[in-house]
C-alpha positions as CSV (number, residue, x, y, z in Angstrom):
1,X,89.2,95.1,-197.4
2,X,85.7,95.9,-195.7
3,X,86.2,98.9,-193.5
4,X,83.1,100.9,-191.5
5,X,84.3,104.3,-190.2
6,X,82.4,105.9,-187.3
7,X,82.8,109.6,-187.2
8,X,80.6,112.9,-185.6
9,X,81.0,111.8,-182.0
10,X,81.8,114.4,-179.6
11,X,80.7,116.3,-176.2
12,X,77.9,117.8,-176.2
13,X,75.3,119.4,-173.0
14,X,72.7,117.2,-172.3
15,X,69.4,118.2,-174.2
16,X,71.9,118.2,-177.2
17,X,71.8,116.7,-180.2
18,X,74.5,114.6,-182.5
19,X,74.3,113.4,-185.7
20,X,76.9,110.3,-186.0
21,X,77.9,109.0,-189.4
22,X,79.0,105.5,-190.6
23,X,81.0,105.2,-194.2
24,X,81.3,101.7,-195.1
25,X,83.8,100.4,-197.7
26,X,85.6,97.9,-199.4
27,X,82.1,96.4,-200.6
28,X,78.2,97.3,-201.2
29,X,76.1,96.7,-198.3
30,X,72.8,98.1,-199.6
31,X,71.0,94.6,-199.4
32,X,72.2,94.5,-195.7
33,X,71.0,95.2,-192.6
34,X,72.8,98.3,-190.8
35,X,72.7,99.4,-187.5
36,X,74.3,101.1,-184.2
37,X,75.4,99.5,-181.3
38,X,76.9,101.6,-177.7
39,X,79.3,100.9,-174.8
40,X,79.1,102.6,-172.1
41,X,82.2,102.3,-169.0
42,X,82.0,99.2,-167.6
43,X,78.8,98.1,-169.0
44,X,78.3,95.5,-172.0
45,X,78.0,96.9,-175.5
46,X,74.2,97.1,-176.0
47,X,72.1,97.5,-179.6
48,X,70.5,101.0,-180.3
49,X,68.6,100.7,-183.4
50,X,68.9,99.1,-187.3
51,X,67.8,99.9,-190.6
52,X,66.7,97.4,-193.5
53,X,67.7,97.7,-197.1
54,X,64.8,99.2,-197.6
55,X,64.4,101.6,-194.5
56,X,62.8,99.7,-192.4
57,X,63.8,100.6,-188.6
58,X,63.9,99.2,-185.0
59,X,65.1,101.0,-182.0
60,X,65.9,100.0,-178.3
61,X,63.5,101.4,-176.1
62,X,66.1,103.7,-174.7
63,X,66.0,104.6,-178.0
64,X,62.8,105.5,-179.3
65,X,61.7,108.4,-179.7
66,X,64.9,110.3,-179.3
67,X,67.3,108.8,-182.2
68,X,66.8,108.4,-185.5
69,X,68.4,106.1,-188.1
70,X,68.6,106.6,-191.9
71,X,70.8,105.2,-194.7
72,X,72.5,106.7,-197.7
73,X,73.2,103.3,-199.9
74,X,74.5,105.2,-202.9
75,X,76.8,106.5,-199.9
76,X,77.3,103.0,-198.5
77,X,76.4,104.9,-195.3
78,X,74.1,104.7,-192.2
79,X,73.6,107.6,-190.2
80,X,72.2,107.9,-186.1
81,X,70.5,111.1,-185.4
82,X,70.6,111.7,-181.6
83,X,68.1,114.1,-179.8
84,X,67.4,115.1,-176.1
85,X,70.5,113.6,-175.5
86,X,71.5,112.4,-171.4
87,X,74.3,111.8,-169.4
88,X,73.3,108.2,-169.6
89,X,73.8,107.8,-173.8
90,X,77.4,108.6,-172.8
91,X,79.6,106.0,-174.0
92,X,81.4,104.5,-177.5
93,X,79.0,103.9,-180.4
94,X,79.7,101.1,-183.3
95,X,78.6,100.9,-186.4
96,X,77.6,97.4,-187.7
97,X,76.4,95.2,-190.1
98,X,74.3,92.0,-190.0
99,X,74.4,89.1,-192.8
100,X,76.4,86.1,-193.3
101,X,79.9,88.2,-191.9
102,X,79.6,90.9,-189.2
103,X,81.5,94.0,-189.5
104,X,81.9,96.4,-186.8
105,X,83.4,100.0,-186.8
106,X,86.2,100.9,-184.5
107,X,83.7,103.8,-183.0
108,X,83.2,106.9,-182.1
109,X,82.9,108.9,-178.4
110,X,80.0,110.3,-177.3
111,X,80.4,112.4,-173.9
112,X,76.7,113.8,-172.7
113,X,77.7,116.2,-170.2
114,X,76.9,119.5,-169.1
């Protein structure tokens, strides 16, 4: 059974930083795309960056600049480095992959507030 497990979420003052974590398992998803995805209240959920296989990386504008993504794949795990964080990246972030099936994470609270 594929499972991706979100954890490192948290409140934190804006200007903060967070480092989330995503384990996957139940199968190897080094060849796969990897990336992070937020919700904020009442708002669609809306993509924040990916990583390739191979570490290649695309961000969201709202993004860039601020959070970094990087992989583990011996780990099976993607992590999202957040930086000069803001009341506005509050919301849930998931974990997800891209290929042929789509797994998501069951995500992981991030409050930015002071």
């Amino acid at each position: 059974q594929v499972q991706l497990v979100e954890s490192g979420g948290g409140l934190v003052q804006p200007g903060g930083s967070l480092r989330l974590s995503c384990a996957a398992s139940g199968r190897d998803f080094s060849l796969n795309v990897m990336g992070w995805y937020r919700q904020a209240p009442g708002k669609p959920r809306e993509f924040v960056g990916s990583i390739t296989s191979s570490g290649r990386t695309n961000y969201a504008d709202s993004a860039k600049g601020r959070f970094t993504i990087s992989r583990d794949n011996p780990k099976n795990t993607v992590y999202l480095q957040m930086n000069s964080l803001k009341p506005e990246d509050t919301g849930v972030y998931y974990c997800r992959t891209w290929g042929p099936t789509t797994y998501w994470g069951q995500g992981t609270q991030v409050t930015v507030s002071s």
